[in-house]
C-alpha positions in Angstrom: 50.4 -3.9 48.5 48.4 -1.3 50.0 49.2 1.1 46.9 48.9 -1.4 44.5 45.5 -2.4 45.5 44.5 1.4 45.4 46.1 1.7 41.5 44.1 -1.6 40.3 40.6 -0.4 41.7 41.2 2.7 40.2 42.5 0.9 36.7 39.1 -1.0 37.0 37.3 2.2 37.4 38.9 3.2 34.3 37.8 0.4 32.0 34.1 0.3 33.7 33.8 3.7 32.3 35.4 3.3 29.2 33.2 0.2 28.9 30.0 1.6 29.8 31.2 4.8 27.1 31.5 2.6 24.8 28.4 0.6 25.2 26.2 3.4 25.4 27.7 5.5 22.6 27.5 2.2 20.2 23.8 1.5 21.7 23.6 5.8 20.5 24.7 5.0 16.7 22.6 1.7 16.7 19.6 3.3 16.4 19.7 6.5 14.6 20.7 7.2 11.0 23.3 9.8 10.1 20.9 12.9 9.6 21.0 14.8 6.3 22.7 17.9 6.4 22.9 19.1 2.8 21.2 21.4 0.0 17.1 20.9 0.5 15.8 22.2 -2.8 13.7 21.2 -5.5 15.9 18.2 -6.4 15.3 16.7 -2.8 11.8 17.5 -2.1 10.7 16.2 -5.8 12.6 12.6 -4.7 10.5 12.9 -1.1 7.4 13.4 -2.7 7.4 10.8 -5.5 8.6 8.1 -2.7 5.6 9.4 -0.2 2.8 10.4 -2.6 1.6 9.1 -6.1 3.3 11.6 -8.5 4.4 15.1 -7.0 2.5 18.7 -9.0 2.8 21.8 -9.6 0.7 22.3 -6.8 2.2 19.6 -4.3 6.0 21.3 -4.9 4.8 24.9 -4.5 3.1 24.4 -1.0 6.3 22.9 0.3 8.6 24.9 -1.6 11.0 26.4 0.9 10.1 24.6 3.7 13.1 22.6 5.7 13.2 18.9 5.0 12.4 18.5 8.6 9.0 20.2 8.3 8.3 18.8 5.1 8.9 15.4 6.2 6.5 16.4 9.8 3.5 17.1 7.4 3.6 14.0 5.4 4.1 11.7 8.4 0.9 13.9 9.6 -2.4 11.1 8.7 -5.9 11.8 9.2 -7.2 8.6 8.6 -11.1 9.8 8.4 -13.1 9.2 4.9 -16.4 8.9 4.1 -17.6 5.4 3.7 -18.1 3.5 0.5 -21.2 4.7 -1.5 -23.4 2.3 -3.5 -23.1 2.5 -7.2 -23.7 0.3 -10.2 -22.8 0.4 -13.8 -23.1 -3.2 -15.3 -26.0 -4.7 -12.8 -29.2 -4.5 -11.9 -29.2 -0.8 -10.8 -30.8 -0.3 -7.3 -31.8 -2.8 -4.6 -34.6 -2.5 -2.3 -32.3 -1.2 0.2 -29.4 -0.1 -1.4 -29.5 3.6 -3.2 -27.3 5.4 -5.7 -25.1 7.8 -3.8 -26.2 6.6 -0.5 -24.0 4.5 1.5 -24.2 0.5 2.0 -22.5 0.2 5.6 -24.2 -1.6 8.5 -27.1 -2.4 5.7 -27.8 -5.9 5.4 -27.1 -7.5 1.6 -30.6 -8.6 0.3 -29.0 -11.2 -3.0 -25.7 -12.5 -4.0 -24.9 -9.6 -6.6 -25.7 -6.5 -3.9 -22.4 -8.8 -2.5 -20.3 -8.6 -5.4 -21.5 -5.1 -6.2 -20.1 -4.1 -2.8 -17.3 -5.5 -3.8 -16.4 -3.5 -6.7 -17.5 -0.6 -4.4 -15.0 -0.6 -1.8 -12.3 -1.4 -5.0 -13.4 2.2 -6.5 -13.8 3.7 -3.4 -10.2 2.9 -2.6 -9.1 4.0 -5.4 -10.8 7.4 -5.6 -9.0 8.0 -2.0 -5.9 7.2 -3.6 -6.7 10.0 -6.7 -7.8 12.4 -4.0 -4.9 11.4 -1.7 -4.2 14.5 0.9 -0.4 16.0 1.0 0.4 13.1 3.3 2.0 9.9 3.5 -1.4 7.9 4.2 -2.0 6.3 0.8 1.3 4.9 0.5 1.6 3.4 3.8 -2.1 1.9 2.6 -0.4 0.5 -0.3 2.6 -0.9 1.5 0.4 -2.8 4.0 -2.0 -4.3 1.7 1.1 -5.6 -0.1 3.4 -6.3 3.4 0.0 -8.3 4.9 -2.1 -9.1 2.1 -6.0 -9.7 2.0 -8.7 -11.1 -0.6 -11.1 -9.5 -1.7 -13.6 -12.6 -2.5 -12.4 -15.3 -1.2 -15.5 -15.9 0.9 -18.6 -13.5 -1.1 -20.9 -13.0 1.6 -20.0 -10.0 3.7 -16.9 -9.7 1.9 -17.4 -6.0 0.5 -18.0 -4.7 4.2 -14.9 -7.6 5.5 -12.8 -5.3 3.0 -14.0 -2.0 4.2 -13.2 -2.6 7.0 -9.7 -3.7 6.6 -8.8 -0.7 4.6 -10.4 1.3 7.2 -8.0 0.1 9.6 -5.4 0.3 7.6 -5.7 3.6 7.2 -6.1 3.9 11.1 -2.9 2.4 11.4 -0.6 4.1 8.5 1.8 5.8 10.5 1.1 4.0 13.9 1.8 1.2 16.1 2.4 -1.9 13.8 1.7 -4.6 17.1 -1.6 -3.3 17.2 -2.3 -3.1 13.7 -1.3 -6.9 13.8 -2.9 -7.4 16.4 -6.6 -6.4 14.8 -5.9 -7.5 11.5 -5.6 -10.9 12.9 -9.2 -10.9 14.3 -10.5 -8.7 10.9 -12.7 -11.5 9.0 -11.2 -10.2 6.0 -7.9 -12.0 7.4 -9.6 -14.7 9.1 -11.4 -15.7 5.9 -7.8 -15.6 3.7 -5.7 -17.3 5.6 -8.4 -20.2 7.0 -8.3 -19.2 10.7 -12.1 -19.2 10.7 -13.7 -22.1 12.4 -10.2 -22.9 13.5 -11.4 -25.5 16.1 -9.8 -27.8 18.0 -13.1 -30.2 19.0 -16.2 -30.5 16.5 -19.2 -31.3 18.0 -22.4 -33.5 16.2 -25.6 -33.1 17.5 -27.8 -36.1 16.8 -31.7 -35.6 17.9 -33.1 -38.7 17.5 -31.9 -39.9 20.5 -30.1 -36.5 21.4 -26.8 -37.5 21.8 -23.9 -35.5 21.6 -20.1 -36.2 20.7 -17.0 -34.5 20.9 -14.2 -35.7 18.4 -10.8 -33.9 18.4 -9.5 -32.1 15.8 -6.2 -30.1 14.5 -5.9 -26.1 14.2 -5.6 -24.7 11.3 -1.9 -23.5 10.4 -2.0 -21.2 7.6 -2.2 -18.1 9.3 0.0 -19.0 12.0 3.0 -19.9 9.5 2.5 -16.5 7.4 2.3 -14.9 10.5 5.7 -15.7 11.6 7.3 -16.5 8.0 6.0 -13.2 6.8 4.6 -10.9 9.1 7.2 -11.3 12.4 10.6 -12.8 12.1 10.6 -13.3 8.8 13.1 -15.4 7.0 16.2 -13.2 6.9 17.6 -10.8 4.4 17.9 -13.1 1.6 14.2 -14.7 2.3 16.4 -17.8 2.4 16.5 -18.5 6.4 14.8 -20.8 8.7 14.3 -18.8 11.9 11.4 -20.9 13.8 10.1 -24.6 13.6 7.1 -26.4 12.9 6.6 -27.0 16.5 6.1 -23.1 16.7 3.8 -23.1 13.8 1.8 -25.7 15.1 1.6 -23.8 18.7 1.1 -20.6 17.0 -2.1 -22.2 15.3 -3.0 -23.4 19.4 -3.1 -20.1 20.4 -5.0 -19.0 17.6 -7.9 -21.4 17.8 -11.2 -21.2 18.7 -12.3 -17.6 16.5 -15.0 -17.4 14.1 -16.8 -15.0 11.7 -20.0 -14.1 13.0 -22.2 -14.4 9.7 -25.3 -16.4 8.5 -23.1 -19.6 7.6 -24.5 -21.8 10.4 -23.0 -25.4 10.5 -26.1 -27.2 12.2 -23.3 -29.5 13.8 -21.8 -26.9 15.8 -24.7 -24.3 15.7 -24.5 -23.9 19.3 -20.8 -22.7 19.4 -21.2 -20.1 16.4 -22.7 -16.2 16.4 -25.1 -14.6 13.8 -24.5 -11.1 12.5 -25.3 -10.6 9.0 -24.8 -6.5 9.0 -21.5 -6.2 10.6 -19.7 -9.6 10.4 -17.7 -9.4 13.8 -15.3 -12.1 14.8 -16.4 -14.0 17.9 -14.5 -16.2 20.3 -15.4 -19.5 21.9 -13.8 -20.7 24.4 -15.2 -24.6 24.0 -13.6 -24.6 20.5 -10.0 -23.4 21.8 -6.9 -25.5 22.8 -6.5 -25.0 26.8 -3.3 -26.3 27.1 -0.2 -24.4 27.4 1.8 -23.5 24.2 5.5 -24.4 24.3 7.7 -22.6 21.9 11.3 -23.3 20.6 14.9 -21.7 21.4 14.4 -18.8 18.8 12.0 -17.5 21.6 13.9 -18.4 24.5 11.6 -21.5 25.2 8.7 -19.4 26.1 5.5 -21.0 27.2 2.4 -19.1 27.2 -0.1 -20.4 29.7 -3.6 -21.2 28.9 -6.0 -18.3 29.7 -8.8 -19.4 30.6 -12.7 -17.9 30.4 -14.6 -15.5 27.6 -11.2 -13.4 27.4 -8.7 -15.8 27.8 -8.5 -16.1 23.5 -7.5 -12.2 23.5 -4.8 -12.5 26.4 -3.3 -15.2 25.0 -3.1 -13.8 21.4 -1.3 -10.6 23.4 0.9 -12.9 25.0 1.9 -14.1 21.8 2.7 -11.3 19.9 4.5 -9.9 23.0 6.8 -12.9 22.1 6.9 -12.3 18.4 7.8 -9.0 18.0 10.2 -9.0 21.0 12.9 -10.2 18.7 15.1 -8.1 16.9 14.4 -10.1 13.9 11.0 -8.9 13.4 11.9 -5.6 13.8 14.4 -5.9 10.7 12.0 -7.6 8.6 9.7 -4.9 8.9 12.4 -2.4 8.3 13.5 -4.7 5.3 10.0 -4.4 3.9 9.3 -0.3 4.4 13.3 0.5 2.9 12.4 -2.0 -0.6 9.1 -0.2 -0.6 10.1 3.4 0.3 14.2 3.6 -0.7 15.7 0.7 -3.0 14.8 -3.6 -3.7 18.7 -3.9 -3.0 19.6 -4.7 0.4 23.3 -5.0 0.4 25.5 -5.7 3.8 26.5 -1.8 4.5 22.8 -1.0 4.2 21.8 -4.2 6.4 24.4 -2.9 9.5 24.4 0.8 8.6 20.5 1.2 7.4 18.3 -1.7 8.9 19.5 -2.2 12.1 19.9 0.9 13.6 16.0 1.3 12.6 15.3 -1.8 13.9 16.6 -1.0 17.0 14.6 2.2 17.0 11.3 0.4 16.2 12.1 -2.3 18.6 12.8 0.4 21.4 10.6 3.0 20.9 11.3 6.2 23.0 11.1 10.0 23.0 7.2 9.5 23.5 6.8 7.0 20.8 5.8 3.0 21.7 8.2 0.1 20.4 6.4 -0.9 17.1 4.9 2.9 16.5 6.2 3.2 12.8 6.0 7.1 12.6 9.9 7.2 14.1 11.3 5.2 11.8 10.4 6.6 8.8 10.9 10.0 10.0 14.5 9.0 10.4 14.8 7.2 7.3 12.9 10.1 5.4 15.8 12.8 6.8 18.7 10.8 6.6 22.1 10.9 4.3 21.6 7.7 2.8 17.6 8.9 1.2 19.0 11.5 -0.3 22.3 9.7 -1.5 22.3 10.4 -5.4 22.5 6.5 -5.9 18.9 6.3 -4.1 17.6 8.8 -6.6 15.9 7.5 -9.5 16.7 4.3 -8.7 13.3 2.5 -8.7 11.1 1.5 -11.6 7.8 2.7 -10.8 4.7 0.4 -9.8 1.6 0.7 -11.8 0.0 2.8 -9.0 3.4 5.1 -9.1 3.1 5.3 -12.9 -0.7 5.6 -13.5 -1.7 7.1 -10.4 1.3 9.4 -10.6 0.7 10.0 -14.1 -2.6 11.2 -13.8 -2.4 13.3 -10.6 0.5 15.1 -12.4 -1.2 15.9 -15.7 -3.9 16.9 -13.5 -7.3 15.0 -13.5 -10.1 16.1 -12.3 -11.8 13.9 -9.7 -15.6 14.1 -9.4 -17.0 13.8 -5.9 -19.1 11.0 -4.8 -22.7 13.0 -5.1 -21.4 13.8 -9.0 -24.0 11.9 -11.2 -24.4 10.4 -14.5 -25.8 8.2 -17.2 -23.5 5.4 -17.8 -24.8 4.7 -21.3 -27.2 6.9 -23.6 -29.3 3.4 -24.3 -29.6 2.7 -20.5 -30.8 5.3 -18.5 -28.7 3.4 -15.6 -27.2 6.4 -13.3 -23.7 5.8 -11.9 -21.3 7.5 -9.4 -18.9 9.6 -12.2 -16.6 9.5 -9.2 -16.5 5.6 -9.6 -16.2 5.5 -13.2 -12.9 7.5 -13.2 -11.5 4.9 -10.3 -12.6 2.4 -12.7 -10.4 3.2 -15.1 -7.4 4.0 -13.3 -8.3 0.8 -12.1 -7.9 -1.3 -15.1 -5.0 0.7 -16.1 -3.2 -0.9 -13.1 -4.3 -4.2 -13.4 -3.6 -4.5 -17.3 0.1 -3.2 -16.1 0.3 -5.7 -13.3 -0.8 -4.4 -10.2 -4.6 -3.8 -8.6 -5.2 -3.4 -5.3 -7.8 -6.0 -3.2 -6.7 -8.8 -5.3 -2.6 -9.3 -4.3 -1.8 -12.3 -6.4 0.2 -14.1 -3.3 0.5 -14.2 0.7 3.6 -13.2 0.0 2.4 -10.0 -1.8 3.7 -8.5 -5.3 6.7 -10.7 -6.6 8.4 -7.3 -7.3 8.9 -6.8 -3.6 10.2 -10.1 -2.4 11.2 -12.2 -5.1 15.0 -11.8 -6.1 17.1 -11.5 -7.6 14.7 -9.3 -10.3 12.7 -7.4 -7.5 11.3 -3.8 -8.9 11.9 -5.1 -12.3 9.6 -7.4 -12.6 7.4 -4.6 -13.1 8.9 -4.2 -16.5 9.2 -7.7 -18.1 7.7 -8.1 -21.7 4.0 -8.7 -21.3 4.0 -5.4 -18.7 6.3 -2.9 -20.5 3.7 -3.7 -23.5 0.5 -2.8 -20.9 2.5 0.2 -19.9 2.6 1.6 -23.5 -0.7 0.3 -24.2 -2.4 2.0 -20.9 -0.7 5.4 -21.6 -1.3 5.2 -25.8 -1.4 2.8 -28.4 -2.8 2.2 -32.0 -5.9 0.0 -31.6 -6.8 -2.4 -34.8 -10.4 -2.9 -33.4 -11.1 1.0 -32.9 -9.2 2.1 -35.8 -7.5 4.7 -34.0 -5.4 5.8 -31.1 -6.7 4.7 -27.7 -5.3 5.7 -24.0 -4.8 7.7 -21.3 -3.5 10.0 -23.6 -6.8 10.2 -25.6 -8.9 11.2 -22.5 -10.5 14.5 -21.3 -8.9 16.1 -18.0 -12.1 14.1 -16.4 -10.9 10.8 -17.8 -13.4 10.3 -20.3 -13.9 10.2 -24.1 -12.4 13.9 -24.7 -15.5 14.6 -27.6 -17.9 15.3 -24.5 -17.4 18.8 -24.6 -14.7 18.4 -23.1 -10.8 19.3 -23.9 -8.1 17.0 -24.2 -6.3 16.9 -21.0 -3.1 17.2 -22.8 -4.3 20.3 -24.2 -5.6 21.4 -20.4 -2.1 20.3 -19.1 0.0 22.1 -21.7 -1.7 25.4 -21.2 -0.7 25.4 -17.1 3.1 25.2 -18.5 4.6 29.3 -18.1 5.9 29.5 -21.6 4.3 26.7 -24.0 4.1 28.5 -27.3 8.6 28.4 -27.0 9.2 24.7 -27.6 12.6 24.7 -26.1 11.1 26.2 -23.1 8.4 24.1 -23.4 10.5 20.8 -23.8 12.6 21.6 -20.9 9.6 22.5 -18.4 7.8 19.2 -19.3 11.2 16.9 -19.0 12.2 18.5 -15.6 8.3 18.1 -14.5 7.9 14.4 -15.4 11.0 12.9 -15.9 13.7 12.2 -13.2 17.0 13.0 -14.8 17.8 15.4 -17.6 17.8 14.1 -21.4 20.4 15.0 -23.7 20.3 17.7 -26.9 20.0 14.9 -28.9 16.7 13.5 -27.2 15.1 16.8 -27.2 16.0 17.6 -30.7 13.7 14.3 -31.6 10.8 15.5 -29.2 11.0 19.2 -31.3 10.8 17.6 -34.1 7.2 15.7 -33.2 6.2 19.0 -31.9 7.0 20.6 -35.5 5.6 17.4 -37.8 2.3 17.9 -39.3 3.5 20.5 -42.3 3.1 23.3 -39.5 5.5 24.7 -36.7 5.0 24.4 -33.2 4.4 28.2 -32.5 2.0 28.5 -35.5 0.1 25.2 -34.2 -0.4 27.2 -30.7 -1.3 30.2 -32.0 -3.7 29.1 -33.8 -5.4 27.1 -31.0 -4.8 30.2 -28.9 -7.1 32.1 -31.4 -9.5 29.8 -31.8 -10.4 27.0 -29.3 -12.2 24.9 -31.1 -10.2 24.0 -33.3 -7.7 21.8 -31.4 -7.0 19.3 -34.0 -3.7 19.7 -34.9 -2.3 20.7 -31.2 -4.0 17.8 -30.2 -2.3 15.1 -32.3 0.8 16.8 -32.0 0.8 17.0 -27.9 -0.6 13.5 -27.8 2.2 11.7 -30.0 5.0 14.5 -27.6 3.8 13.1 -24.8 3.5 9.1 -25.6 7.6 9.7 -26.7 8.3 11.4 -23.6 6.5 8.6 -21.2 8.2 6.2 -23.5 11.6 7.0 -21.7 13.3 5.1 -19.1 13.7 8.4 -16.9 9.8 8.5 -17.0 9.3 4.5 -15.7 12.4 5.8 -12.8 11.6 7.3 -9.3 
């Protein structure tokens, strides 16, 4: 029996370490990606680079040229989030304020009238987006991007302090781009930006009335506001499954969520003379502030899906803070936020189509990795996870390549950066119109129009049309190709060229100067400026080929080119004879011009040119 004994304690031993081999070898493959191992050339570093940046140049692809993915994919996770702040500028207003000065910033100055407000708020629109035309060789501005879709803001919900509510936001966004999402969360739920949006301001649960004749005070009950606290887990945490179609947590967590949220404010010049006492004043920063009168101090029971967790009522000056730690603790301690957050950086970053493979083989060993942290990185720090999305198999899997239609910023932004725009600096002046002797940042004009490019093709930044964000990143089955349906695949055409009845002519990006204005400023064509950086433009096959492998994301056939040689040869004069001629005598672009114009509306008219 003896012996017998000795052979089952040893078969135990066995299966204990064939148990715990396979536990931690499956815990191994759960959260780490199968690591690319293949050909890193120009193929694979132009797909990086028009996932991570806005368009990838000439100039983008020769500083990484021959650099290992590895190193590539190092420099673009590398963010510097610093930027100068917002300068004032004004083109259709009242020009300058008493305090406000053009090319002189409007941060931590107090607004004197309504429209230094809403003048603000253009600012901080064209400020973003001359950061986005100026981007660095870095991932920054898309993570930007992806946040202000993933946890969407509103630029004017509430007008006074908004501009500064919205710098701020973007500020922190940028912070945040490649770091710890649970304190990202964390802050943007205090930002007034947020707390303005989604209604947690003056989310009390007692309102007082002061009467002073007699003084008499009374204190009547009230509810706090849920908005923020649903989105916050329907959206932002747990989610609602793969399909956006499950029901995770219950309204008794919503309305607990909301308990523990109560009691904040925006410190601004909106004074409620009921509840004066129990509200701050700060009209040149706009801070939140917390009172602990106006907050539920009761404990906060929450359902199953949390393990029945109770967070305890905290109670003094800081007991708001620690108990909105406390909750996100809770929130993003399930694996199902840690998906949904992957789900929403791989629809953003690789493909809109999530199927089951991708769910066990992409999501959730990333999950696990955000979830877990490690190697020196914090659960919830973001930097990980993209690293090992951005140097894994499946990235570079030719299905994942060319397999998105591009947003507006992709296409316009990309589109410009490529042809190569030149972007004035913020102390870059001039006269926005020859009647008005008006002055106006140049740098602002060009993020003007990029601007309404965009938002004529469906897309602006600062004004997300849902809590949700874009429908083109959440609502299926159509995801990504909603950006294409009839009214936008119209503004696309229009915003690059199109024949205007009311100008009598062709109007577009296509008509602009390298500086993105009217091109008869003494200024050239940018297509003209762009075609002369090509190695061999005056051979049109050569020509042809350079400008379809630079713009387009798969090879067209001999028939497609033939058609786009033919537009180069139209005009009674060949293509070699158009370019020397220009070559010979500058100013006289005429000809090149209309024919590089009308080349390059067919080739952005292709499907490979909407693709990335």
């Amino acid at each position: 029996m003896g012996v017998n004994l000795l052979k089952f304690l040893n078969m135990k031993n066995v299966i204990l370490f064939f148990s715990l081999f396979f536990i931690v070898n499956v815990g191994i493959s759960q959260n780490s990606l199968d690591k690319y191992n293949g050909p890193f050339g120009e193929y694979q570093l132009k797909h990086l680079l028009r996932r991570t940046l806005f368009g990838a140049t000439m100039d983008d692809m020769k500083h990484f040229e021959g650099k290992s993915m590895d190193a590539v994919v190092d420099e673009l996770l590398n963010t510097d989030p610093s930027a100068p702040p917002p300068p004032w500028s004004f083109q259709f207003d009242y020009g300058d304020s008493e305090s406000f000065k053009t090319g002189k910033t409007w941060v931590g100055t107090k607004g004197e009238r309504s429209w230094t407000e809403t003048i603000m708020q253009f600012n901080v629109s064209y400020w973003w987006h001359n950061l986005m035309m100026k981007q660095d060789r870095n991932i920054r501005e898309k993570m930007v991007l992806f946040y202000e879709n993933h946890i969407p803001s509103n630029n004017g919900k509430n007008n006074i302090g908004q501009g500064l509510f919205y710098y701020n936001r973007i500020k922190l966004l940028r912070e945040h781009a490649t770091g710890n999402y649970k304190d990202l969360m964390k802050k943007v739920t205090l930002e007034p930006s947020m707390m303005y949006y989604l209604d947690m301001n003056f989310s009390f649960v007692y309102k007082y009335y002061s009467y002073f004749v007699p003084p008499v005070k009374k204190k009547e009950p009230l509810f706090a506001n849920e908005n923020y606290a649903r989105e916050l887990q329907e959206l932002y945490t747990v989610g609602k499954g793969r399909e956006n179609n499950e029901v995770l947590f219950t309204e008794d967590d919503v309305k607990a969520a909301a308990r523990v949220l109560s009691g904040w404010c925006v410190c601004n010049n909106n004074v409620d003379v009921h509840i004066k006492k129990h509200l701050c004043k700060d009209t040149v920063s706009y801070t939140s502030s917390f009172t602990p009168e106006m907050h539920d101090a009761n404990d906060k029971q929450f359902s199953g899906l949390y393990g029945n967790h109770i967070i305890k009522a905290k109670p003094g000056p800081n007991g708001g803070l620690e108990e909105i730690d406390e909750l996100f603790d809770m929130l993003l301690g399930r694996e199902e936020s840690a998906r949904n957050l992957v789900r929403k950086l791989y629809r953003f970053f690789v493909y809109a189509y999530i199927t089951e493979k991708t769910e066990n083989e992409v999501i959730k060993p990333l999950a696990i990795l955000l979830l877990q942290g490690g190697n020196g990185y914090k659960p919830y720090d973001v930097k990980p996870v993209l690293k090992a999305l951005f140097t894994s198999t499946h990235f570079y899997d030719t299905e994942q390549i060319g397999c998105m239609i591009k947003n507006p910023y992709d296409l316009i932004l990309g589109m410009s950066r490529m042809m190569g725009v030149k972007i004035y600096e913020d102390t870059d002046f001039v006269n926005t119109y020859n009647s008005v002797s008006l002055p106006a940042m140049r740098s602002h004009q060009q993020a003007q129009f990029i601007r309404s490019l965009c938002f004529q093709s469906g897309m602006v930044v600062s004004n997300v049309p849902d809590v949700a964000g874009y429908p083109a990143y959440y609502q299926g089955p159509d995801y990504h190709r909603l950006w294409i349906n009839a009214d936008y695949l119209r503004a696309r055409k229009q915003s690059i060229h199109y024949y205007s009845e009311k100008h009598g002519t062709f109007i577009g990006f296509l008509t602009m100067s390298e500086f993105l204005t009217d091109f008869t400023i003494n200024q050239d064509p940018i297509v003209i400026k762009f075609a002369e950086k090509l190695e061999t433009p005056s051979n049109i096959e050569e020509f042809i080929d350079q400008n379809i492998q630079y713009f387009l994301v798969k090879d067209l056939n001999q028939q497609e080119k033939d058609k786009l040689s033919l537009i180069l040869n139209s005009r009674n004069e060949a293509w070699l004879t158009t370019w020397n001629n220009y070559k010979a005598n500058k100013n006289n672009y005429g000809t090149l011009y209309h024919k590089l114009r009308e080349f390059y509306d067919a080739l952005f008219s292709y499907a490979e040119f909407q693709l990335m």
